[in-house]
PAVEXPA-747199 format. One record per atom (N, C-alpha, C): residue number from 0; atom name; x, y negated, z negated. Coordinates in nm, 2 decimals, decimal comma, m for minus. Layout:
% PAVEXPA-747199
R zavo kelum      x      y      z
R  NUM    CA      X      Y      Z
...
//
This chain:
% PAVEXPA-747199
R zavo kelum      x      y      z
R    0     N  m1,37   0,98   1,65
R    0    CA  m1,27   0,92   1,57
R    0     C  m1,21   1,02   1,47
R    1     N  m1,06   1,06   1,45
R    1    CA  m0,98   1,14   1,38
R    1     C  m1,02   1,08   1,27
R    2     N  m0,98   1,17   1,15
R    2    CA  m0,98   1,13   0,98
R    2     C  m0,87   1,10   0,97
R    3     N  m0,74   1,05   1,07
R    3    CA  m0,65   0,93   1,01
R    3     C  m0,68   0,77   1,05
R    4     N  m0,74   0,76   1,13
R    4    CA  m0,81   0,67   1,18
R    4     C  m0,91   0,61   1,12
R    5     N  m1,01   0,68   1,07
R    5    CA  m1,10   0,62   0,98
R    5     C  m1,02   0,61   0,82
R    6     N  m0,94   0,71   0,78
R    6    CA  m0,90   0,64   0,65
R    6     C  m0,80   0,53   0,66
R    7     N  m0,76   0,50   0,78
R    7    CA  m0,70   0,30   0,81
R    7     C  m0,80   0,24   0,80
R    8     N  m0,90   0,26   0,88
R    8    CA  m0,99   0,13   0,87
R    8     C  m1,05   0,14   0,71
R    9     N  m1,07   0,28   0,65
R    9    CA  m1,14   0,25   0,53
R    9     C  m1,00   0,20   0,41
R   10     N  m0,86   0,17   0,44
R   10    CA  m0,78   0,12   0,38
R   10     C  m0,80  m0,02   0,38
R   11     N  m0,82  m0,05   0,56
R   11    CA  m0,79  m0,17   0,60
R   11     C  m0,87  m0,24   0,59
R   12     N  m1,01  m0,24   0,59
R   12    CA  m1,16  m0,25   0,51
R   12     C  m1,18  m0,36   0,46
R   13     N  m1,15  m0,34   0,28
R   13    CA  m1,09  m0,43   0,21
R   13     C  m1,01  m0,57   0,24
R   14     N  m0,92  m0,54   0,30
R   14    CA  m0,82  m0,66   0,34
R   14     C  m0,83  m0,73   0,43
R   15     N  m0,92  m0,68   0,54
R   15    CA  m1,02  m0,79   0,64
R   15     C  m1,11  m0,87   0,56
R   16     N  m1,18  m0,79   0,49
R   16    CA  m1,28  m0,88   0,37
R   16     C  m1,23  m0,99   0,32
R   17     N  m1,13  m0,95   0,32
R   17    CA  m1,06  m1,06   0,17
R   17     C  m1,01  m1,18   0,27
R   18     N  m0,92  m1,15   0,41
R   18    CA  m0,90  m1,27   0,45
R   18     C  m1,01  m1,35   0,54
R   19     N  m1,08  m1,31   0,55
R   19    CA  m1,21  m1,36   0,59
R   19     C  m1,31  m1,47   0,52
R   20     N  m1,34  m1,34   0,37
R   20    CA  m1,36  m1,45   0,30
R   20     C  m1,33  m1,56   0,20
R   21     N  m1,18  m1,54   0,23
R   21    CA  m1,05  m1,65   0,24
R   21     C  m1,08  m1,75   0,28
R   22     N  m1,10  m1,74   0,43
R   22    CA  m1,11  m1,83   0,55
R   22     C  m1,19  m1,98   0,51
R   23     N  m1,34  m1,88   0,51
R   23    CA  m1,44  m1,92   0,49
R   23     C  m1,48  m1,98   0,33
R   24     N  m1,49  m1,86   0,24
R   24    CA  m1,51  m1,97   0,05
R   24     C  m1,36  m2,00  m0,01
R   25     N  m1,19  m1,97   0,03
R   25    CA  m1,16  m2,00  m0,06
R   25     C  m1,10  m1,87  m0,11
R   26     N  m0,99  m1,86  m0,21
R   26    CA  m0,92  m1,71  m0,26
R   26     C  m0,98  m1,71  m0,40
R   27     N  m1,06  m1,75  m0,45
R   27    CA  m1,14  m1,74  m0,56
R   27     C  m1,28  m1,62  m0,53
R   28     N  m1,36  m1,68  m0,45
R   28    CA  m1,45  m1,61  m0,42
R   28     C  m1,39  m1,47  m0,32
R   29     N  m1,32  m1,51  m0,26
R   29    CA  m1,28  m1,41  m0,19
R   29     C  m1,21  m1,29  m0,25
R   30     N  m1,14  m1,33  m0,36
R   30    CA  m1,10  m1,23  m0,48
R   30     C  m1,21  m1,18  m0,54
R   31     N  m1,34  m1,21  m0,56
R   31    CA  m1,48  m1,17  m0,60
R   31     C  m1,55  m1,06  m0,55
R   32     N  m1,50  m1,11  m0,37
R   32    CA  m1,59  m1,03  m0,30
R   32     C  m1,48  m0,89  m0,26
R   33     N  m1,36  m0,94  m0,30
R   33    CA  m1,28  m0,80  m0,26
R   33     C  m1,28  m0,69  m0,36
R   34     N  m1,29  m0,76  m0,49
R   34    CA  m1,30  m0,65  m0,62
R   34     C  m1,37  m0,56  m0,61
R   35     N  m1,55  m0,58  m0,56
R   35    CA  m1,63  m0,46  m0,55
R   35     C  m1,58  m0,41  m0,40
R   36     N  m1,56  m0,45  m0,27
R   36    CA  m1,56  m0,38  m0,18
R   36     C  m1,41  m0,25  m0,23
R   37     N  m1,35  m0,34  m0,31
R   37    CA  m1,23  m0,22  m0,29
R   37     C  m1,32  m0,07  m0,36
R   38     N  m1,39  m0,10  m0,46
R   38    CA  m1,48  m0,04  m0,58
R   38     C  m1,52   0,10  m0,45
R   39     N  m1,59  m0,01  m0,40
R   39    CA  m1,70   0,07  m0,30
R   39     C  m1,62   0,18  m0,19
R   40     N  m1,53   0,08  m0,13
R   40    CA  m1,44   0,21  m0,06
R   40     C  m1,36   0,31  m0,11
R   41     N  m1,35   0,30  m0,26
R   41    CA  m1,27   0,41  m0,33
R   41     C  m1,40   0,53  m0,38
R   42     N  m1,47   0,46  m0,38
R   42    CA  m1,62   0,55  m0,36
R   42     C  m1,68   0,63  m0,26
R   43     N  m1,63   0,54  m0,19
R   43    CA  m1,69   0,61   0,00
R   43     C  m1,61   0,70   0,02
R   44     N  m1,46   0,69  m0,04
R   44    CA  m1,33   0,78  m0,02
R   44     C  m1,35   0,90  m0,10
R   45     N  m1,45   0,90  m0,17
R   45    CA  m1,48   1,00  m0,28
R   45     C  m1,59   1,10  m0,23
R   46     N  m1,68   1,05  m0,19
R   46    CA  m1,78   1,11  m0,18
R   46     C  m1,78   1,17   0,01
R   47     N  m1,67   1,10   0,06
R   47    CA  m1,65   1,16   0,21
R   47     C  m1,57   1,26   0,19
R   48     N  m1,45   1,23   0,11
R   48    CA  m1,38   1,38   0,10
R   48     C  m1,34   1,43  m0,05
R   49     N  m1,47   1,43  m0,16
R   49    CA  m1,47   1,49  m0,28
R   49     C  m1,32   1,50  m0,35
R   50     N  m1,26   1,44  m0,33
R   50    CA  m1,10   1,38  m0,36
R   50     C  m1,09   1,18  m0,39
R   51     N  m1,01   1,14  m0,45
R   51    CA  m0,97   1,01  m0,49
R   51     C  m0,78   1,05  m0,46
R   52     N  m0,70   0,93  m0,41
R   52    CA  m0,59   0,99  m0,33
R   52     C  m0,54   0,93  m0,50
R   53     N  m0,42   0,95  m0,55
R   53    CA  m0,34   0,87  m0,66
R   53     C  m0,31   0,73  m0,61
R   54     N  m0,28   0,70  m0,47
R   54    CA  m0,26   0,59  m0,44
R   54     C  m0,38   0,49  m0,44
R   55     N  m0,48   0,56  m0,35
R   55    CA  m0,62   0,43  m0,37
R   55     C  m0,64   0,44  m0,48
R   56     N  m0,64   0,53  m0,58
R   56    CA  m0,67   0,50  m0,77
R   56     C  m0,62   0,37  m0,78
R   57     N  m0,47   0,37  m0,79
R   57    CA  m0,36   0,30  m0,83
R   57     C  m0,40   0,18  m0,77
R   58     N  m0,42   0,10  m0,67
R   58    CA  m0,46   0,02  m0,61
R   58     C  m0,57  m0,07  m0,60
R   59     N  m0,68   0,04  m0,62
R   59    CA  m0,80  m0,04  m0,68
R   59     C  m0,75  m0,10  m0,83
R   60     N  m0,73  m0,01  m0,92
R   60    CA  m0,67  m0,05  m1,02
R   60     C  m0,62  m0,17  m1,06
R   61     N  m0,50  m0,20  m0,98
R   61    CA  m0,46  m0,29  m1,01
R   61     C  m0,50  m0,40  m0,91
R   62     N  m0,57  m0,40  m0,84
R   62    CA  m0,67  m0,49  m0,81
R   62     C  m0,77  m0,53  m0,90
R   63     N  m0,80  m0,48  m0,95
R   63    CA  m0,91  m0,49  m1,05
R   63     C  m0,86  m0,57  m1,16
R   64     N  m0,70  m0,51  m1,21
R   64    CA  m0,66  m0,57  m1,32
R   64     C  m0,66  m0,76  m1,31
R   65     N  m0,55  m0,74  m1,17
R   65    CA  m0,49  m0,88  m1,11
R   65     C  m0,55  m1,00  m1,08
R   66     N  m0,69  m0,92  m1,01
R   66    CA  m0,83  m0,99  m0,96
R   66     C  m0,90  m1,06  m1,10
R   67     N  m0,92  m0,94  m1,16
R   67    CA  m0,99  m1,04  m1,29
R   67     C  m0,86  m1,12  m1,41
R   68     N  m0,79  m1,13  m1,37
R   68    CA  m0,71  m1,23  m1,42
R   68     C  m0,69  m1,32  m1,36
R   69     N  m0,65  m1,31  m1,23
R   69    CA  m0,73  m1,43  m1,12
R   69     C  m0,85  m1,54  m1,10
R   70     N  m0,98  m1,46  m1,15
R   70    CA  m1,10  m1,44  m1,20
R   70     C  m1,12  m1,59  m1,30
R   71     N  m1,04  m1,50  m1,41
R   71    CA  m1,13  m1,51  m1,56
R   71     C  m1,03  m1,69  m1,54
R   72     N  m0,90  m1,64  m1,54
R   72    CA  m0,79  m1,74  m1,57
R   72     C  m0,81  m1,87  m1,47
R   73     N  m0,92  m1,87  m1,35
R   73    CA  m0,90  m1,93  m1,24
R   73     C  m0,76  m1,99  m1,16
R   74     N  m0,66  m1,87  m1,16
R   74    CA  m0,55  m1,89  m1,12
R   74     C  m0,49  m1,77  m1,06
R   75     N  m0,44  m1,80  m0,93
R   75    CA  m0,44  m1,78  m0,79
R   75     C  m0,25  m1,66  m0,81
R   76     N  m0,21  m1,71  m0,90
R   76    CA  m0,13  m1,67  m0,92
R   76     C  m0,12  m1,52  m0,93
R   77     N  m0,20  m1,47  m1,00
R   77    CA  m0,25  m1,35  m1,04
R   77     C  m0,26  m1,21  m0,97
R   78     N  m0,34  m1,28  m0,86
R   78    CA  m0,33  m1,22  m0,74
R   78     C  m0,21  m1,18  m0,63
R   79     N  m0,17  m1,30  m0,66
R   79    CA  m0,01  m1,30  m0,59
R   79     C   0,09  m1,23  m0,62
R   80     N   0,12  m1,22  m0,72
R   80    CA   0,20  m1,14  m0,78
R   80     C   0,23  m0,99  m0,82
R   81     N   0,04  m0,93  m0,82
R   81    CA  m0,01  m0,83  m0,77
R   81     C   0,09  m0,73  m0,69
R   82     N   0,10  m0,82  m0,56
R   82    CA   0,18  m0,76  m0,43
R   82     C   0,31  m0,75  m0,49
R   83     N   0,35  m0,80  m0,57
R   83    CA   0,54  m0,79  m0,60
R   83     C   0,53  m0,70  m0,69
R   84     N   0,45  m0,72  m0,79
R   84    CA   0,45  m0,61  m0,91
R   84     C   0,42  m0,44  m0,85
R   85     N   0,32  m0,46  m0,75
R   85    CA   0,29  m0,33  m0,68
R   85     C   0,39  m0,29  m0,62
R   86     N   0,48  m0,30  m0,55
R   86    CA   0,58  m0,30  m0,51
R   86     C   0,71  m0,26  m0,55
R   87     N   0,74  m0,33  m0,69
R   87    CA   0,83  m0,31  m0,74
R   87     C   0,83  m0,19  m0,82
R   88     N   0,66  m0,15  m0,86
R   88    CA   0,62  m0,01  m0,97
R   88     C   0,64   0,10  m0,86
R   89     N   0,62   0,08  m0,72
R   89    CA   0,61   0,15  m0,61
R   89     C   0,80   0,22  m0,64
R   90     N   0,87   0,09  m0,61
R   90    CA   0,99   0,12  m0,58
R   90     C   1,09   0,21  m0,72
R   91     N   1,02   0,16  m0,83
R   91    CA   1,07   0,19  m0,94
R   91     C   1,06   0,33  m0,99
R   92     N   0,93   0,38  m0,92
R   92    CA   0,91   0,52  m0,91
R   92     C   0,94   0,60  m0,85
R   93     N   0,97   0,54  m0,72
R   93    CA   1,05   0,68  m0,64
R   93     C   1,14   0,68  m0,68
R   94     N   1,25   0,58  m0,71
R   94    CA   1,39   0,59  m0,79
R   94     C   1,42   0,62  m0,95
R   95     N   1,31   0,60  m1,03
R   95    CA   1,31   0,68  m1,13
R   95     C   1,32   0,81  m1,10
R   96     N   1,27   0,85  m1,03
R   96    CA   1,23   1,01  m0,96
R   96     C   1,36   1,06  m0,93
R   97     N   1,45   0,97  m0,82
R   97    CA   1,55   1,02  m0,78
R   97     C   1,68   1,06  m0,89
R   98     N   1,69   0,99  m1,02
R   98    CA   1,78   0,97  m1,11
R   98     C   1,72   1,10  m1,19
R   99     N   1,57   1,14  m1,22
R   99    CA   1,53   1,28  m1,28
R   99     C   1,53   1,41  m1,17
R  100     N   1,59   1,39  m1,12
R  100    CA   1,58   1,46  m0,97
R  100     C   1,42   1,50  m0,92
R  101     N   1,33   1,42  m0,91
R  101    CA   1,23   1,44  m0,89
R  101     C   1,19   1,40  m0,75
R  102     N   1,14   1,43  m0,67
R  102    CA   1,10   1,34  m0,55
R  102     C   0,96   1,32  m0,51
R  103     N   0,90   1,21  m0,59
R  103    CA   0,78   1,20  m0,58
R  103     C   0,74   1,21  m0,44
R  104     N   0,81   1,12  m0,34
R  104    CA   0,72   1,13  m0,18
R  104     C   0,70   1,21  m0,13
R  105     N   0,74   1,33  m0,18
R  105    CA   0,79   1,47  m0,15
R  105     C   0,64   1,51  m0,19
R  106     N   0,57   1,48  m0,28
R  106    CA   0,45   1,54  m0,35
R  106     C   0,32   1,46  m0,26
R  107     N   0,36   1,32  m0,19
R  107    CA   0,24   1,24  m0,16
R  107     C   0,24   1,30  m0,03
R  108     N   0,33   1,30   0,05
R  108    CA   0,38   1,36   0,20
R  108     C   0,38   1,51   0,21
R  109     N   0,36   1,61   0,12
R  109    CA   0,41   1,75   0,17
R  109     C   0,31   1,80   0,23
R  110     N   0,22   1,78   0,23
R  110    CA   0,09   1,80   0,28
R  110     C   0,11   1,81   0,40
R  111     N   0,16   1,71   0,50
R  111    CA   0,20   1,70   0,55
R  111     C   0,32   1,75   0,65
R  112     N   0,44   1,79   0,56
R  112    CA   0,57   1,81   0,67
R  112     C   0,59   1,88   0,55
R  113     N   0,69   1,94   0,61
R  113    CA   0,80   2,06   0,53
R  113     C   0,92   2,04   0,55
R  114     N   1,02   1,92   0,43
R  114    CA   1,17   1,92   0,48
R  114     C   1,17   1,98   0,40
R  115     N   1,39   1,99   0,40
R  115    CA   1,46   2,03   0,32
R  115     C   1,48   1,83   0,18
R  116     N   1,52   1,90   0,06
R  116    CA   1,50   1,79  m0,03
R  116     C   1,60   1,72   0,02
R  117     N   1,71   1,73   0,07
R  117    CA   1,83   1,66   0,12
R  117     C   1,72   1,49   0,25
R  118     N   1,64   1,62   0,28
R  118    CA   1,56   1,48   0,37
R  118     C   1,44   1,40   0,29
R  119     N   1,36   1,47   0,20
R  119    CA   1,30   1,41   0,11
R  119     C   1,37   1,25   0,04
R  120     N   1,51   1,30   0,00
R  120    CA   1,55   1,22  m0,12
R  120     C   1,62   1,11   0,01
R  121     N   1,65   1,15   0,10
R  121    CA   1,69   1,01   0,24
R  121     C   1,52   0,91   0,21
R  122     N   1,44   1,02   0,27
R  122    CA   1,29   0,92   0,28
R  122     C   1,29   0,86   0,14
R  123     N   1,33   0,89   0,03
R  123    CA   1,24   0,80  m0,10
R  123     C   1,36   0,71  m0,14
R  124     N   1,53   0,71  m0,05
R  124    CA   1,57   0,60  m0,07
R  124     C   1,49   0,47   0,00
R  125     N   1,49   0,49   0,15
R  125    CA   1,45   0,45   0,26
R  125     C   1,32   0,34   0,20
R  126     N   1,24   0,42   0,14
R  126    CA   1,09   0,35   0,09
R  126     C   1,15   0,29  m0,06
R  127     N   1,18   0,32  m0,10
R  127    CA   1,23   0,24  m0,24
R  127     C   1,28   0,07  m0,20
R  128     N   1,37   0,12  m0,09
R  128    CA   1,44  m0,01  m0,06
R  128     C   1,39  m0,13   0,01
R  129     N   1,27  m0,01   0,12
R  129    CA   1,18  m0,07   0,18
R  129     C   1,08  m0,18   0,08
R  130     N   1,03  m0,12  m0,03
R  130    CA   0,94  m0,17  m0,12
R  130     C   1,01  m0,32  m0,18
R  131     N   1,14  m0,31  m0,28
R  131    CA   1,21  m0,36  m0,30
R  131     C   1,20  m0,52  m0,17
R  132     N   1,24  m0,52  m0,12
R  132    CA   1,22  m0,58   0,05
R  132     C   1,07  m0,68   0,04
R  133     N   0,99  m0,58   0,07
R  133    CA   0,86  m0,64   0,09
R  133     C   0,82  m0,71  m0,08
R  134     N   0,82  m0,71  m0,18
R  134    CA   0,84  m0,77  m0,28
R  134     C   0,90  m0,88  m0,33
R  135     N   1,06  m0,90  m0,26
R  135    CA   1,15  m1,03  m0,22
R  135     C   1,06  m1,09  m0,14
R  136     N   1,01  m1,06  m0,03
R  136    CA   0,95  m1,12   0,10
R  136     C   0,84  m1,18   0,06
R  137     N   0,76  m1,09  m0,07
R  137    CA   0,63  m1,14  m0,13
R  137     C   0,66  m1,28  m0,23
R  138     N   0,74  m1,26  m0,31
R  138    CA   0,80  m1,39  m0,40
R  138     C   0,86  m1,49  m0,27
R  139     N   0,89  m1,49  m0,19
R  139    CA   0,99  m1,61  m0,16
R  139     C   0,81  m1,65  m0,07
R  140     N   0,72  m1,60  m0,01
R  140    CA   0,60  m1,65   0,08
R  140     C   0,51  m1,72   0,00
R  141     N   0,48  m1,65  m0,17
R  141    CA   0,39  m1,69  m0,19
R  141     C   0,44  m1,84  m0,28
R  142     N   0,58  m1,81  m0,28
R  142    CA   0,62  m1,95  m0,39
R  142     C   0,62  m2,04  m0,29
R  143     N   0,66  m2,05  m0,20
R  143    CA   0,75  m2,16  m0,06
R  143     C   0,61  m2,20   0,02
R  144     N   0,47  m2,13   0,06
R  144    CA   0,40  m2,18   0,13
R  144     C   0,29  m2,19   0,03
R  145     N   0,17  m2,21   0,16
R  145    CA   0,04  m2,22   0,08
R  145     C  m0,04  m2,09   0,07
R  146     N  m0,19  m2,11  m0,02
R  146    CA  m0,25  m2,01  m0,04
R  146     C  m0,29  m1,91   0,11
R  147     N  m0,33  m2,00   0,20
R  147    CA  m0,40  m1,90   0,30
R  147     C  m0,27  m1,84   0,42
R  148     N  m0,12  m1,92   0,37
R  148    CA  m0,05  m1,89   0,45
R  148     C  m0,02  m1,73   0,40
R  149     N  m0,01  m1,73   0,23
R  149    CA   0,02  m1,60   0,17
R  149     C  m0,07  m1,51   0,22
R  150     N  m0,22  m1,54   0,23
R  150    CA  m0,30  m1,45   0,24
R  150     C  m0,29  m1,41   0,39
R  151     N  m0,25  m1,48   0,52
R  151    CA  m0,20  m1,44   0,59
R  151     C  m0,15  m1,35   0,62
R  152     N  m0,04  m1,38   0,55
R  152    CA   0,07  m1,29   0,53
R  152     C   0,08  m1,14   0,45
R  153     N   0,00  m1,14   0,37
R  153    CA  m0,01  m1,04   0,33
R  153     C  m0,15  m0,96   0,40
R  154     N  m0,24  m0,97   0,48
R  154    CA  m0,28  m0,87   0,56
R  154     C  m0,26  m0,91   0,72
R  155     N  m0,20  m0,97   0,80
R  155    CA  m0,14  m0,99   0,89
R  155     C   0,01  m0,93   0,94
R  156     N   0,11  m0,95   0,83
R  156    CA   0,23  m0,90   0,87
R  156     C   0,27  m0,80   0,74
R  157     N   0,24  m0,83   0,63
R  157    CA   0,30  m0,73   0,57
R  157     C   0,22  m0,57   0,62
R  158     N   0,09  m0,54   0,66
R  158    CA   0,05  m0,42   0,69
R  158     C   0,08  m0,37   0,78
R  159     N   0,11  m0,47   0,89
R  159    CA   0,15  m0,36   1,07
R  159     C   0,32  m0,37   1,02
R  160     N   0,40  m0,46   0,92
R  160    CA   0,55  m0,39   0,89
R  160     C   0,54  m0,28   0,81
R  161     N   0,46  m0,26   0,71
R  161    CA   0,42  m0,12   0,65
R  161     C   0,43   0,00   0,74
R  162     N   0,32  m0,06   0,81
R  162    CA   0,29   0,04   0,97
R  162     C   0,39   0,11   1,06
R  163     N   0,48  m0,06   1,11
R  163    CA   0,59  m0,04   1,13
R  163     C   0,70   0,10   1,12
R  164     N   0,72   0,05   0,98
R  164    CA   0,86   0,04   0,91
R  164     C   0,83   0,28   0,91
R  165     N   0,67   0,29   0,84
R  165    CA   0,66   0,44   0,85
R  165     C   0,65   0,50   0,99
R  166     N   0,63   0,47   1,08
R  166    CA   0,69   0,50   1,24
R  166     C   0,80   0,46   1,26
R  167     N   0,90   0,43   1,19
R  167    CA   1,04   0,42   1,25
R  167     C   1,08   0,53   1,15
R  168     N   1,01   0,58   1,06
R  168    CA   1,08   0,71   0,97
R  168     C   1,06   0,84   1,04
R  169     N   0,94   0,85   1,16
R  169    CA   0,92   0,97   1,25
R  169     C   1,05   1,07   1,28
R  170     N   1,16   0,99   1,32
R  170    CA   1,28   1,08   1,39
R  170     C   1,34   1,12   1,24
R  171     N   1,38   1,08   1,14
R  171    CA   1,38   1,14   1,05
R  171     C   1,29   1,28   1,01
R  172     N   1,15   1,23   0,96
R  172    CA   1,06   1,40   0,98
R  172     C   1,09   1,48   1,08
R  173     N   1,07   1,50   1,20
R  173    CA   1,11   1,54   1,30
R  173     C   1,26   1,59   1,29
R  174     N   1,31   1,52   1,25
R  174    CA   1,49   1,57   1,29
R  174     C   1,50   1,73   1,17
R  175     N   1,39   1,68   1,07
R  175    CA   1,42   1,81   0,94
R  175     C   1,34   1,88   0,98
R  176     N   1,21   1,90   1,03
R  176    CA   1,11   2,00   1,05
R  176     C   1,15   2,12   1,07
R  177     N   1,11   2,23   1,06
R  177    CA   1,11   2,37   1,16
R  177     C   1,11   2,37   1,27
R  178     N   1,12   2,41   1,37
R  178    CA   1,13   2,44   1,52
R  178     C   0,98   2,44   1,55
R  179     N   0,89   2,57   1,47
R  179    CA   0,73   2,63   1,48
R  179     C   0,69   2,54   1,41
R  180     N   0,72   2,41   1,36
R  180    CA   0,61   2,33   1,30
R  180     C   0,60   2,21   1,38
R  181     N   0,46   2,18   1,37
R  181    CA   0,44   2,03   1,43
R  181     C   0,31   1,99   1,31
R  182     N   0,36   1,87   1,33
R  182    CA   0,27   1,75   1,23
R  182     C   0,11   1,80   1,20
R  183     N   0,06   1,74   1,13
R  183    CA  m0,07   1,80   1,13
R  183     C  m0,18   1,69   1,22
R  184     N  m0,26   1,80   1,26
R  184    CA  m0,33   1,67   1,35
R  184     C  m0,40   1,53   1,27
//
């Protein structure tokens, strides 16, 4: 198994947990049991590759925060919201970035590929707007349906559109790359 493969499942980990034990106790307990697994996989992400990414920080994080306000407050709300506020700090960033001429995705992705910033600043419109999107999509699901529909929804369709949406940005990388470069394996 490749190390992009195993850091999906160790992404995706978590969010099986949670709608599971959704299913079964309920988004109370299930918010319980997700808080330490997220703990634990940002641990396991640590000690496998002596690195913590800024994004799993950021995410446990505010899992942690949302969760125990969820938690303490016994309100479901908390959690929900989580997803739009992530989203929108997501979106708020790369576009802050763009207005200081900064291109953050350019720093989480370079590792990766080598454009020119003219393609950079395409991709961190692309995902700003994208974020923005999934944030609308998160407020209109979680107000308009029920709890397990949201929870559904948020690791059922919001992740393979995540998935999605960054495989439809390939021909873009690709179209900027070097001739002698290819992706990393």
């Amino acid at each position: 198994m490749n190390a992009q493969v195993k850091r999906l499942l160790l992404d995706l980990g978590p969010l099986v947990v949670f709608f599971i034990a959704n299913k079964i106790w309920g988004i109370f307990v299930a918010t319980a049991i997700f808080m330490p697994v997220a703990i634990g996989t940002l641990a396991f992400g640590w000690f496998r590759e002596r690195r913590i990414s800024p994004m799993a920080f950021f995410n446990t994080a505010i899992v942690l925060i949302f969760g125990g306000l969820t938690l303490y407050l016994q309100d479901a709300t908390f959690l929900k919201i989580k997803v739009t506020i992530t989203y929108i700090i997501l979106a708020s960033v790369l576009l802050g970035g763009l207005a200081f001429n900064q291109l953050f995705i350019k720093y989480v992705l370079s590792f990766e590929f080598e454009l020119p910033d003219s393609a950079w600043r395409g991709m961190t419109w692309r995902w700003a707007i994208f974020f923005l999107a999934l944030a609308g999509a998160n407020e209109y699901v979680w107000r308009t349906y029920s709890t397990d529909t949201w929870v559904f929804f948020k690791v059922w369709i919001i992740i393979p559109v995540v998935f999605l949406f960054a495989m439809a940005q390939t021909p873009l990388l690709f179209k900027h790359m070097k001739k002698d470069e290819t992706p990393a394996a």
